[in-house]
C-alpha positions, 0 to 999 in steps of 0.5 A: 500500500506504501507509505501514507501521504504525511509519512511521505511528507514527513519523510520529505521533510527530514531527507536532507538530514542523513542523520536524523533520529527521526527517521533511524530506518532510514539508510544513511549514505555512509553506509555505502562508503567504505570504512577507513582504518582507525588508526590506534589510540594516542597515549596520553603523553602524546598530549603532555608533549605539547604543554613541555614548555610549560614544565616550569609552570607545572611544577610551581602548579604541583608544589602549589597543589600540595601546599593547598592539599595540607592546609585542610588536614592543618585546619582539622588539627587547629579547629579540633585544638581550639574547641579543646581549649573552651574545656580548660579550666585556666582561663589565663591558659585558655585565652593565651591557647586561644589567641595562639591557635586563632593565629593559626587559624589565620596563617592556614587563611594565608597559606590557603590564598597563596596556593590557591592562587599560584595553583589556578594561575599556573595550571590555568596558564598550562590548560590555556595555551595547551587549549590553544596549540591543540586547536590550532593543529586540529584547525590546520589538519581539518584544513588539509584534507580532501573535499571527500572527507568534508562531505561524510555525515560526522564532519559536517560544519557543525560537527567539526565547529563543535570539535575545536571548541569542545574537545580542546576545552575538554584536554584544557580541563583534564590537564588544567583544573582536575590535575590541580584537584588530583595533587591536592587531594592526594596530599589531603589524604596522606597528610589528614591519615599520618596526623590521624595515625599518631594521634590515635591509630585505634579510633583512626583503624575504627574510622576508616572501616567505615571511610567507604561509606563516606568516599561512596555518599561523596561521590553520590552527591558530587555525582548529583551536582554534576548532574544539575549543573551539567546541562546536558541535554538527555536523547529524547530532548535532543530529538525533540529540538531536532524535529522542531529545528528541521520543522522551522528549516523547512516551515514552506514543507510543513505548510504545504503538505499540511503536516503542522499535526504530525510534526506537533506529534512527533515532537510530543512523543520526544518530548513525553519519553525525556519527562519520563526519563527526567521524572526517573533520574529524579527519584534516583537522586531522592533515593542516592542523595538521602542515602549519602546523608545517612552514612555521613551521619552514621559514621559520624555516630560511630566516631563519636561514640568509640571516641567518647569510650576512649576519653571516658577510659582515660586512653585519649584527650579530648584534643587527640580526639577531635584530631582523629575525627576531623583528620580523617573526615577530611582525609575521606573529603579528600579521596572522594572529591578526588575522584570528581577528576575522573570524569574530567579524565574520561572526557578529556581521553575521548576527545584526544582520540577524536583530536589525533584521528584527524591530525594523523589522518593522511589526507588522499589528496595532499595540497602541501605536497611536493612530491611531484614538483611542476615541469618548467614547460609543461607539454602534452595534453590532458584529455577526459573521456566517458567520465563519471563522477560522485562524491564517496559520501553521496554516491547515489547523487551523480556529478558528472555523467560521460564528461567530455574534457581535454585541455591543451598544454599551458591553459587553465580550465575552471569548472563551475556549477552548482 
């Protein structure tokens, strides 16, 4: 029977875009051209090669990274330190520690800006002109392949527009921002542990058997404000914009073929399926975050109550402690906000790959090549018979049909068309 007259208006509608999702069963073009050989995954150091001349900025960056990482584990010490001495019964004693640990507190204030400082100065230097060498290989290679190449579906002008400006960001990021974050937890973990374990290794060993519930509720709510804050759009609502962007590209289609109804349809259903999924990911975030504030909360209990059995029995001070428990909440602090570096890291690998597929990609038809140099005099004639011609990612689309050329030696011919 065939299709009816709206699906054949809608299926006119969506032909210029070979990729739409509106329309999957459609076979797209690329399905006829032949594959290339992928070539092998670029390393990472491939990348940090290109940021060597920074290597004085990324070692003050690091050195920076690290004091920021202690600065944490020195605040636990001095918070803990001055709630103690509220608890001492010399009040000459206790105002002489407390003016000594409120100096404290304001040289970790101090040390904190300065790291703080030299650390996003020195990696941000790193990421901004690493962003920038990165595109500008990527923009020159783009540059130098064939006319072929331009014309598959995943190199559209907008893809590739999109490459230089995601994909560097996304390398600026994994080298600039999440390494800074990566030294510096790793230091708040090691520092906040040691100063854990000389205060008191029984309430720190206590403590830690319960450290993963703290590093999994951290990475749970890190998770959800990535989520929120991301502002990735989900496939459904991608798709809706889809359908109302080609809707608005050809409105004459639309009016003409009286199709108003079933694109309105099909945007609807694209959009029902994303409120679904939306609706879905909201009870998950209810469930995962009320579950990270439970064992927060739980292992705070259980700090509490083993440490308060070791003050009552004479084995710990108060102080001691406090160190203890605030050492280790920020050592876990440390190694769960740590991990917020991986998905930086994971993106930033994605998009080297995409990077280094173009830049070593050999083009078939190289313009900056000198392989064949021009003769001085060129003589002879170049002569085209029965020529037939379409391009590899519009094979069905037919450009030149028993082409009759020749042109004589010394002349320029141009062919123009449209």
């Amino acid at each position: 029977a065939g299709p009816s007259p709206e699906k054949k208006g809608v299926m006119r509608l969506f032909k210029r875009n070979r990729k739409s999702t509106v329309l999957p069963d459609e076979e797209s073009p690329l399905s006829k051209v032949e594959e290339e050989e992928k070539p092998k995954a670029p390393s990472m150091g491939r990348l940090v090669k290109l940021n060597a001349a920074e290597w004085p900025l990324m070692l003050l960056g690091v050195l920076a990274s690290a004091g920021l990482g202690c600065t944490m584990p020195l605040f636990a010490v001095a918070l803990s330190s001055i709630i103690a001495v509220f608890y001492n019964p010399d009040p000459v004693d206790m105002k002489n520690k407390a003016d000594l640990w409120s100096g404290v507190f304001a040289l970790v204030g101090l040390a904190s800006f300065v790291c703080t400082f030299v650390q996003q100065a020195c990696f941000g230097v790193m990421g901004a002109r690493l962003s920038t060498r990165v595109r500008k290989l990527l923009f020159v290679s783009m540059l130098k392949q064939e006319v072929g190449w331009f014309d598959r579906d995943e190199n559209n002008s907008g893809s590739l527009t999109a490459r230089l400006g995601t994909d560097a960001t996304y390398v600026r990021g994994a080298v600039g921002d999440a390494a800074g974050l990566l030294f510096q937890n790793i230091t708040t973990f090691a520092v906040a542990f040691t100063i854990a374990f000389i205060r008191g290794w029984k309430m720190t060993l206590v403590i830690m058997a319960a450290v993963p519930l703290i590093v999994v509720a951290g990475l749970i709510q890190a998770k959800i404000g990535q989520g929120f804050t991301s502002g990735e759009a989900s496939k459904e609502a991608a798709g809706a914009d889809q359908v109302a962007a080609e809707a608005f590209r050809n409105i004459r289609v639309v009016q003409a073929f009286n199709l108003q109804n079933s694109v309105t349809e099909l945007w609807e259903r694209f959009s029902a399926a994303d409120a679904t999924g939306k609706a879905k990911r909201a009870h998950v975030t209810g469930i995962g975050f009320g579950f990270s504030q439970f064992a927060m909360f739980a292992v705070y209990g259980l700090a509490f109550w083993y440490g308060g059995q070791q003050v009552e029995d004479g084995k710990m001070s108060l102080e001691a402690m406090l160190q203890v428990f605030f050492a280790v909440i920020m050592g876990a602090m440390g190694a769960s906000q740590g991990q917020m570096a991986f998905p930086d890291a994971a993106k930033a690998g994605g998009a080297i790959k995409r990077i280094f597929e173009v830049v070593d990609r050999v083009p078939k038809i190289d313009p900056n090549t000198d392989a064949v140099p021009p003769a001085n005099k060129p003589v002879g004639q170049l002569a085209f018979t029965n020529v037939a011609f379409s391009y590899p990612a519009r094979p069905d689309v037919t450009i030149f049909r028993d082409l009759h050329l020749s042109v004589e030696a010394g002349k320029m011919v141009a062919l123009v068309g449209e």
